[in-house]
N, C-alpha and C positions, 0 to 999 in steps of 0.2 A: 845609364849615361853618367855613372859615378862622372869621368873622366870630364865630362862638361863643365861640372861643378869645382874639380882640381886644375883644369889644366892651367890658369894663371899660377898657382903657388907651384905648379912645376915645371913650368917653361923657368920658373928663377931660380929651380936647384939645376948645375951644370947635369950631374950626374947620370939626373929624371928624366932631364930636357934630353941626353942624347938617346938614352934608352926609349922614350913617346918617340923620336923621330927613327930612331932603328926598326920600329914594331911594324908586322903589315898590316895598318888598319884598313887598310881598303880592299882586304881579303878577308877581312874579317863582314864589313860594314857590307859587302857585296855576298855573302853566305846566301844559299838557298833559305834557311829560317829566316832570314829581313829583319837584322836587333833594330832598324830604324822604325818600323810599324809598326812596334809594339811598345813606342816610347811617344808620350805627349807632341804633337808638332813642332808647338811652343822649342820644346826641350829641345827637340832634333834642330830646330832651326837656329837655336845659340849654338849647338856644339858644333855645325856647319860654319857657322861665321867666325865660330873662336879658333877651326882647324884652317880655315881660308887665310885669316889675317896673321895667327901664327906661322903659316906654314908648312903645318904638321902633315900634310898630305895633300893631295891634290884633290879636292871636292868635286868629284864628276856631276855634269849638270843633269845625267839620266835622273839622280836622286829628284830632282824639279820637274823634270819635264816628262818623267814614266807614272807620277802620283805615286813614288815612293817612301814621300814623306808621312802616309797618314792610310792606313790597311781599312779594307770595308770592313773589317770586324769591329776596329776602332769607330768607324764612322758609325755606325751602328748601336753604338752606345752613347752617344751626343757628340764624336767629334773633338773639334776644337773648345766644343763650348763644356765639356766634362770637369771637367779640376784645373783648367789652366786659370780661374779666378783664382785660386788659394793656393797656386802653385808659383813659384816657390816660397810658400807660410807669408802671405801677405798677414802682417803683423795689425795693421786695422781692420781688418776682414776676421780674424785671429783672438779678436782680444781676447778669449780665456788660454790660449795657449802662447799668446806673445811674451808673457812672461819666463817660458823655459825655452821659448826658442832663442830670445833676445839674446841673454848672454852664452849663447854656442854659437850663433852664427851670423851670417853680416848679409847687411839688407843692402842687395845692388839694384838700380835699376837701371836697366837698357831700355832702347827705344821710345816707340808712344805707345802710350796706354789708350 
């Protein structure tokens, strides 16, 4: 779910921006493998609102309403409750590692915690 984590710096390059909306992700995202079940719900559920509000494709509601968001194998390992506390590198949850993450990367927060 690289593309989760890019898609603002590249919705603001022209270039990026036409080439992400040329792509078929929803032949991609709809694959027999399911890249959606194998990625944190958490995760799936920004890159869903960031392709919704961008535009970048049409987010079919089956992904919600078939429990395509989160695979029994996933559930089977704790779920939602598996790494989405330190995911992505919560810096006070972190303190030995906030120091090499801090200056690479940038702390966003969405939603409610």
């Amino acid at each position: 779910m690289w593309l989760c984590f890019r898609m603002k710096s590249m919705l603001s390059i022209p270039r990026l921006k036409s080439q992400l909306l040329l792509m078929r992700i929803e032949d991609i995202l709809e694959h027999p493998l399911n890249p959606l079940q194998v990625c944190l719900p958490s995760i799936v559920e920004e890159f869903l609102r960031l392709a919704k509000a961008n535009r970048v494709f049409a987010v079919p509601e089956t992904f919600v309403d078939y429990g395509l968001l989160e695979s029994e194998r996933s559930s089977a390992f704790g779920g939602v409750e598996r790494v989405d506390l330190f995911f992505p590198f919560d810096p006070c949850l972190l303190r030995k590692s906030d120091r090499f993450i801090r200056p690479n990367g940038k702390i966003l927060c969405t939603g409610q915690w």
